[in-house]
C-alpha positions in Angstrom: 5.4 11.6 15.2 1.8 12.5 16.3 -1.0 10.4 16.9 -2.3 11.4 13.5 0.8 11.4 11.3 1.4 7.4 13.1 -2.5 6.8 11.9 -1.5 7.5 8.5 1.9 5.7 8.4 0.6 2.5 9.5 -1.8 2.1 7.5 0.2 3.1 4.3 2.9 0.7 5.5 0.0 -2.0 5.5 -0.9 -1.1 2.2 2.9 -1.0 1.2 4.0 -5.0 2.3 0.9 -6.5 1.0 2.0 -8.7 -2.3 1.2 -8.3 -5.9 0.5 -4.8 -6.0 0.2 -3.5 -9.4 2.3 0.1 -10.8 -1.3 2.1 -10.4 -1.5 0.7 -7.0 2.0 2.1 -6.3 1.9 5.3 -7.8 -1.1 6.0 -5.3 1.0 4.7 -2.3 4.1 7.0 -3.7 1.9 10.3 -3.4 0.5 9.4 -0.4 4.1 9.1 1.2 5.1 12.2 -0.1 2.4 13.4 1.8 4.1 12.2 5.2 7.6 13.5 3.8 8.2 15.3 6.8 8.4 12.2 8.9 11.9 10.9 9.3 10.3 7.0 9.2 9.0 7.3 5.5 12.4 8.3 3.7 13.6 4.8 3.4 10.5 3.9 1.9 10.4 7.0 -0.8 14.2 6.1 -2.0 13.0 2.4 -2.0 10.4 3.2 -4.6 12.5 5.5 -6.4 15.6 3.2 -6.7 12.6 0.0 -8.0 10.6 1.8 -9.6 7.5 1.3 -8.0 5.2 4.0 -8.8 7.7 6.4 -9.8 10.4 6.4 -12.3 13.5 4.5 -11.2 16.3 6.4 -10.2 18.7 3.5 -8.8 21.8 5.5 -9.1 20.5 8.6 -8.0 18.9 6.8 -4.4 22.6 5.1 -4.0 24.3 8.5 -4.2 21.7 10.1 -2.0 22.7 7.2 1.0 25.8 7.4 0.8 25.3 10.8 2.3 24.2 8.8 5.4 27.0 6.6 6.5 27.9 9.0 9.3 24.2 9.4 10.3 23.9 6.3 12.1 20.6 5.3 10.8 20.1 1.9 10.9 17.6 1.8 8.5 19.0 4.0 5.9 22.2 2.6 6.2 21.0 -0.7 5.6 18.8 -0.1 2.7 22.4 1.0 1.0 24.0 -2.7 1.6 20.5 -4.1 0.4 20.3 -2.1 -2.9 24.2 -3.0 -3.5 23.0 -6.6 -3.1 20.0 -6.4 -5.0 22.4 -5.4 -8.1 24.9 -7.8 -7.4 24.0 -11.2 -4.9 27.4 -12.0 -4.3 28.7 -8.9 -3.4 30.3 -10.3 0.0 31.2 -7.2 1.9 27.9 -5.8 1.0 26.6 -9.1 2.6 28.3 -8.4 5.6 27.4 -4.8 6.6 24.0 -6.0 5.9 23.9 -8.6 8.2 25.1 -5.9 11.1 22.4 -3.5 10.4 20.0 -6.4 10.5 21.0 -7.6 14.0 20.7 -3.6 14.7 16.8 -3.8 13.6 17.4 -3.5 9.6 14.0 -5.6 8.8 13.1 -6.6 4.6 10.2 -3.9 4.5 11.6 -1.5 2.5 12.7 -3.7 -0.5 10.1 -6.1 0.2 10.3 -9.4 -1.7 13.6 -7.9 -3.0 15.6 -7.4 -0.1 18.6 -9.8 0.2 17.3 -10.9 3.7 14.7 -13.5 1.1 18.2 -14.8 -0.5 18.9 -17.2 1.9 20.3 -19.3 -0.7 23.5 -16.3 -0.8 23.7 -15.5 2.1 26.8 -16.0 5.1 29.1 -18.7 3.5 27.1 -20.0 0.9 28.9 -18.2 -1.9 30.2 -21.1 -3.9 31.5 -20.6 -6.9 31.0 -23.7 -8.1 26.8 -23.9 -7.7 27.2 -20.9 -10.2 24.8 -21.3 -13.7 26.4 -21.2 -17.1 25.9 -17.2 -17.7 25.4 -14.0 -15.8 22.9 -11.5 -17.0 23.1 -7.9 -16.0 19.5 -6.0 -16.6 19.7 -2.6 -18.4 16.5 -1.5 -16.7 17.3 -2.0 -13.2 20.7 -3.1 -12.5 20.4 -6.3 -11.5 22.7 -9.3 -12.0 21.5 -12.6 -12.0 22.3 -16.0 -13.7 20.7 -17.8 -16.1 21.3 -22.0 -17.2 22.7 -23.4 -20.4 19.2 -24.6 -21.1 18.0 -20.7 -20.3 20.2 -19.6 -22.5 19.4 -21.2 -25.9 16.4 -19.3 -25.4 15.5 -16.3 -27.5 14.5 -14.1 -24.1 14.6 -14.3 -20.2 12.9 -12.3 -17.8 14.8 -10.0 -15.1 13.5 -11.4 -11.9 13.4 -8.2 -10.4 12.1 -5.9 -12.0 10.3 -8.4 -14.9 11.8 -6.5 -18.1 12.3 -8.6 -20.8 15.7 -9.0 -22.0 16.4 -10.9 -26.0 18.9 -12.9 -26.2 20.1 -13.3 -29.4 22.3 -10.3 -29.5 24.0 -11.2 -26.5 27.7 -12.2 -27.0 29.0 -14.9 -24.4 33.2 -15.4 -24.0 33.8 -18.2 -21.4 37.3 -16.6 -20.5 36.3 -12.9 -20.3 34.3 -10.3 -20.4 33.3 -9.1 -23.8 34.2 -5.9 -24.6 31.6 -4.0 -26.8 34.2 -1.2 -27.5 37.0 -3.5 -29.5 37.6 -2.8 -33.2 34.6 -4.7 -34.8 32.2 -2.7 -32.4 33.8 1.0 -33.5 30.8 1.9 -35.2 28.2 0.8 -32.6 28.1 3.6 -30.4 27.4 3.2 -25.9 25.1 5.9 -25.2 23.8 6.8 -21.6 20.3 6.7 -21.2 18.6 9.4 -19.3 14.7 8.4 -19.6 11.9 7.3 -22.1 9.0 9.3 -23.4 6.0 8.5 -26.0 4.4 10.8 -28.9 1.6 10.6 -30.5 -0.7 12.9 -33.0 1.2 15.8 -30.9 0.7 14.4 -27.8 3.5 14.0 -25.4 4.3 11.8 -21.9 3.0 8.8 -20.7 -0.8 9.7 -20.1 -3.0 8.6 -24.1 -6.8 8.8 -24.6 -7.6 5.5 -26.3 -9.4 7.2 -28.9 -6.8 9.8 -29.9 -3.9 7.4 -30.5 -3.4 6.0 -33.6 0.5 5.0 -34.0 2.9 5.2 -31.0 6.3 5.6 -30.8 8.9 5.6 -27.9 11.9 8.6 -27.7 15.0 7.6 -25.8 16.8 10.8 -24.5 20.5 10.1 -23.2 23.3 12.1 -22.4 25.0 13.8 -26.1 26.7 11.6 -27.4 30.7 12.7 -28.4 31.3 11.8 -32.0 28.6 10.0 -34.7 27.4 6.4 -34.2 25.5 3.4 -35.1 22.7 1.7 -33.3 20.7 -1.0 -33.7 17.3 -0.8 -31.8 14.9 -3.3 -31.0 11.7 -2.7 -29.1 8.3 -3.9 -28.5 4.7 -3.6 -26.0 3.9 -5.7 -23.2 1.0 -6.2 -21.3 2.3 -7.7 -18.1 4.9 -9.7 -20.0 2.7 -10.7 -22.3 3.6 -9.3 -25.9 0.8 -6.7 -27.3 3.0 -5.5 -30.4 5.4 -7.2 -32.5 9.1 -6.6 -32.6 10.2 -3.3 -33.7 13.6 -3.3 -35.3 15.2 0.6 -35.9 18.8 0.9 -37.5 19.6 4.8 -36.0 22.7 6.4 -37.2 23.2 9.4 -34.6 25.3 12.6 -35.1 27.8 14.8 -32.9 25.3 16.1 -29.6 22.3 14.3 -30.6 20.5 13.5 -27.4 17.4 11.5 -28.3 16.0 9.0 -30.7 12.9 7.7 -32.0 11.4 4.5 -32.4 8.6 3.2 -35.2 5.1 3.9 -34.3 3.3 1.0 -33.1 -0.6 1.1 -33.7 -3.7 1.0 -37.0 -5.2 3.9 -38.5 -8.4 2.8 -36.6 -7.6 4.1 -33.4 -8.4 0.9 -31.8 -4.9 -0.5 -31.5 -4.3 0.5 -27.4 -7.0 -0.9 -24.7 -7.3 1.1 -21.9 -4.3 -0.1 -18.7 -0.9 -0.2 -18.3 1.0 -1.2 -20.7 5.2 -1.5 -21.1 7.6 -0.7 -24.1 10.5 -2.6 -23.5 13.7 -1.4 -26.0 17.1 -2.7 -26.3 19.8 -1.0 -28.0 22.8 -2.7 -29.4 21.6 -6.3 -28.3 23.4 -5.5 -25.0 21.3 -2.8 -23.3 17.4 -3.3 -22.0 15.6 0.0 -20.6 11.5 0.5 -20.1 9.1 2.3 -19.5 5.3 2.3 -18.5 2.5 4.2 -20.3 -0.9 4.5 -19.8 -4.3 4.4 -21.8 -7.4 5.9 -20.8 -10.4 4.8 -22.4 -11.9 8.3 -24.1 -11.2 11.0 -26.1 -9.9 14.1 -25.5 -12.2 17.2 -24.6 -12.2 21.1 -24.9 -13.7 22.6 -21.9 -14.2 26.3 -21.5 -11.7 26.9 -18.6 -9.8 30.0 -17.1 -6.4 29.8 -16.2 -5.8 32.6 -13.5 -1.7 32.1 -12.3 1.2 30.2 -13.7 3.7 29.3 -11.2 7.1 27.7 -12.3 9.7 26.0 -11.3 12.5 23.9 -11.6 13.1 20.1 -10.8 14.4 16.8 -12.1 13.6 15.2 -15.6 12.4 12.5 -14.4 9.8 14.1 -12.5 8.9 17.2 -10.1 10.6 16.7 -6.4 8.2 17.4 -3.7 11.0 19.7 -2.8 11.0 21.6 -5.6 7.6 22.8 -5.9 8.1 25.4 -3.1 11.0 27.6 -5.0 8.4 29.3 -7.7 10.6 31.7 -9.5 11.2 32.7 -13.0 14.8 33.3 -12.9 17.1 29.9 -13.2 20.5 29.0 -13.0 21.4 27.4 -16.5 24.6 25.8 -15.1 21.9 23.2 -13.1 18.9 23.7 -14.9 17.5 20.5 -16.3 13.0 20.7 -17.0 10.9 24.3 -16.1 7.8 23.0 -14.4 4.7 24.9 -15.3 2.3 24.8 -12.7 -1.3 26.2 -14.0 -3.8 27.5 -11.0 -7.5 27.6 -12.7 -10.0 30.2 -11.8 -12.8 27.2 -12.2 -12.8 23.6 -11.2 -13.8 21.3 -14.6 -17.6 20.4 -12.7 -16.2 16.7 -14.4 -13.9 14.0 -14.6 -12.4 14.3 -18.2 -9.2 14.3 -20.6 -7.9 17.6 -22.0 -4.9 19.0 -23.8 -2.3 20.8 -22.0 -0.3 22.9 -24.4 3.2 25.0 -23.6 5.3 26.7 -26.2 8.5 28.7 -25.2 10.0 31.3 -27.3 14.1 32.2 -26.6 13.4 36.0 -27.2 17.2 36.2 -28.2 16.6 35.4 -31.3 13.2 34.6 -31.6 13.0 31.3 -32.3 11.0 28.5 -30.4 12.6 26.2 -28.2 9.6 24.1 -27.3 6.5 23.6 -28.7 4.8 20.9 -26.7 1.2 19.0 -25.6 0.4 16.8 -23.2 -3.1 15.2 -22.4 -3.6 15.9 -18.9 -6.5 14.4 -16.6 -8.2 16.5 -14.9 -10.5 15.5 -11.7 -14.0 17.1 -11.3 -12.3 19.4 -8.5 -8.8 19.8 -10.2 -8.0 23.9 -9.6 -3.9 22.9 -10.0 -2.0 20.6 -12.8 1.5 20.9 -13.9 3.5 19.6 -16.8 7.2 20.4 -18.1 10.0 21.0 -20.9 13.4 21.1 -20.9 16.4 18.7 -20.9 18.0 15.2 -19.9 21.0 17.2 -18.9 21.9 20.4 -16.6 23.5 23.5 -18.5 21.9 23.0 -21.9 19.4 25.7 -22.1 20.3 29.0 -24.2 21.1 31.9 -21.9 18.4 34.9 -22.1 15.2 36.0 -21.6 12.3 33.3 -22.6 8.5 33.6 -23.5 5.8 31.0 -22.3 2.6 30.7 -23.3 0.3 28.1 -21.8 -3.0 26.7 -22.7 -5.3 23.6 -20.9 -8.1 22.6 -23.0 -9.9 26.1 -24.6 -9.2 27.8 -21.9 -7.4 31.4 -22.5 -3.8 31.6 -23.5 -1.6 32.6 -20.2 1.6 34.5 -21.1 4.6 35.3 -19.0 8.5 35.3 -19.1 11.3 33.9 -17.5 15.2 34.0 -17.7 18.2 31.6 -17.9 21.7 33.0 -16.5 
């Protein structure tokens, strides 16, 4: 690492361990250690973000299976970030416990998953596993994975709050058995279907993501994408806004009845016809399907309205990465050819011939035509913010899942604010 590269580490780190940072704050941090990718001594921090959350969407499965490609690596570090994440989802894992405390006497320190690192559990750590000191129920979180125990007392009420990660989970739904597990797939449950959740996105007035104008949303509503489900279902939804764990909407109760390879839901809008439900922040919409399984999300408001500046698009670059968001990686393989069998979002990265001249909030528009047959496969908008000296932005369409485009020649045509409709074509084999 040179002089310069160590500069910027530090201080990032600094900025990193200091507590009660909020998502934005995070987010900022995440981009500014992609920037420093290339240095060996920032992975463990990038997979620790991805596998909490913080600043990025959480991928904890994803960041276990990527360690597990290091066990033969040797890295202290990496190595024992894997024991710590497999503690952080389950605090009495004892072998877990014991690898970890290895790779600490090696060096393994509790930046990485800060206040959540199982080196601040003293309380479970070495012999102190005691079954008997155990609270009345065990709560897994459907957000993040975690596992931790709540009190009688706890329990009679109608929500708790995962430690780690601070989703709100109801209670009410929540069937206990003191001799078993319960089993949400026995007879009575045959018409609640299990689905597996892939990520959550919002919708409103034609805008899609997780970026609103205050002045442009009216009602808001949540879709769920999963993986397709196998045969037709039931599911009962309930959701609702927070504001730091504070409630900003009421409950919102859906009843969905899903069919054969349906792959997304919708919520009820939340909102007024005045277009002055949403202040501008960070807000949270927390849903739980079944009564069993929590997942969330973060959105933002801007305080605005959306604006129609006269701008020229000159190239359109795509390429391929992850739902959940573009890979760093990814971004250098611009092509317009794409293997169907992994193909999961298209990333459409427009290069304008003019910066903006101002900070402001603008539609960014992509519709794709399968030239097969002619019909439209996506018809999508965004709202994008756009930096006085923006001259690159990039948003996406595709999939939860790998091999579920068409095959054949596709259309795009791209628009950002009034500037000129850009038109190219791409292929799926």
């Amino acid at each position: 690492m040179d002089i310069f590269d160590q500069y910027l580490f530090d201080e990032i780190v600094e900025s990193y361990i200091q507590p009660d940072l909020t998502f934005e704050d995070y987010e900022e941090i995440y981009q500014r250690f992609l920037n420093l990718e290339h240095i060996p001594e920032v992975k463990p921090y990038l997979l620790s973000m991805r596998f909490l959350g913080l600043g990025t969407e959480a991928e904890p499965e994803e960041v276990l299976s990527e360690l597990r490609t290091y066990f033969n690596s040797g890295d202290v570090n990496l190595c024992g970030l894997y024991y710590d994440m497999l503690l952080y989802k389950n605090r009495n894992d004892k072998e877990a416990a014991e690898k970890l405390s290895e790779f600490e006497n090696e060096g393994y320190s509790d930046n990485y998953l800060k206040e959540h690192s199982h080196l601040n559990y003293e309380e479970v750590r070495d012999d102190e596993y005691d079954e008997e000191d155990e609270c009345g129920y065990t709560i897994t979180c459907g957000n993040c994975g975690c596992e931790f125990d709540i009190s009688e007392e706890e329990n009679s009420q109608d929500s708790v709050i995962c430690p780690s990660c601070k989703t709100v989970i109801y209670l009410d739904d929540i069937e206990e058995d003191d001799n078993e597990d319960y089993d949400y797939d026995d007879e009575e449950n045959d018409d609640y279907g299990n689905i597996e959740f892939k990520k959550i996105e919002f919708e409103s007035n034609g805008i899609t993501g997780i970026h609103f104008t205050s002045r442009d949303v009216d009602y808001l509503r949540a879709e769920v994408f999963f993986e397709p489900i196998e045969k037709p279902c039931h599911i009962s939804v309930r959701s609702k806004i927070v504001d730091f764990n504070d409630p900003v909407s009421d409950i919102i109760e859906d009843d969905i009845n899903l069919e054969d390879g349906d792959y997304s839901f919708c919520t009820t809008g939340w909102g007024n016809d005045t277009f002055d439900g949403y202040s501008a922040g960070w807000l949270k919409w927390v849903i739980e399907i079944n009564g069993y399984d929590t997942y969330s999300r973060e959105f933002r408001i801007y305080d605005g309205k959306i604006q129609e500046p006269k701008l020229h698009i000159d190239n359109i670059k795509l390429f391929a990465s992850k739902t959940t968001g573009a890979r760093e990686e990814d971004m250098d393989y611009c092509t317009t050819n794409f293997k169907g069998k992994t193909l999961e979002h298209i990333y459409f990265m427009a290069i304008m011939e003019n910066e903006p001249g101002l900070d402001m909030y603008v539609k960014f528009s992509i519709k794709v035509i399968y030239l097969e047959n002619d019909s439209v496969a996506f018809d999508e908008c965004f709202m994008q913010p756009l930096n006085h000296d923006t001259y690159a932005c990039w948003k996406s369409v595709g999939y939860p899942i790998p091999d579920y485009w068409d095959k054949g020649l596709y259309k795009y045509i791209v628009k950002i604010g009034d500037s000129n409709e850009y038109e190219g074509n791409f292929t799926i084999y």
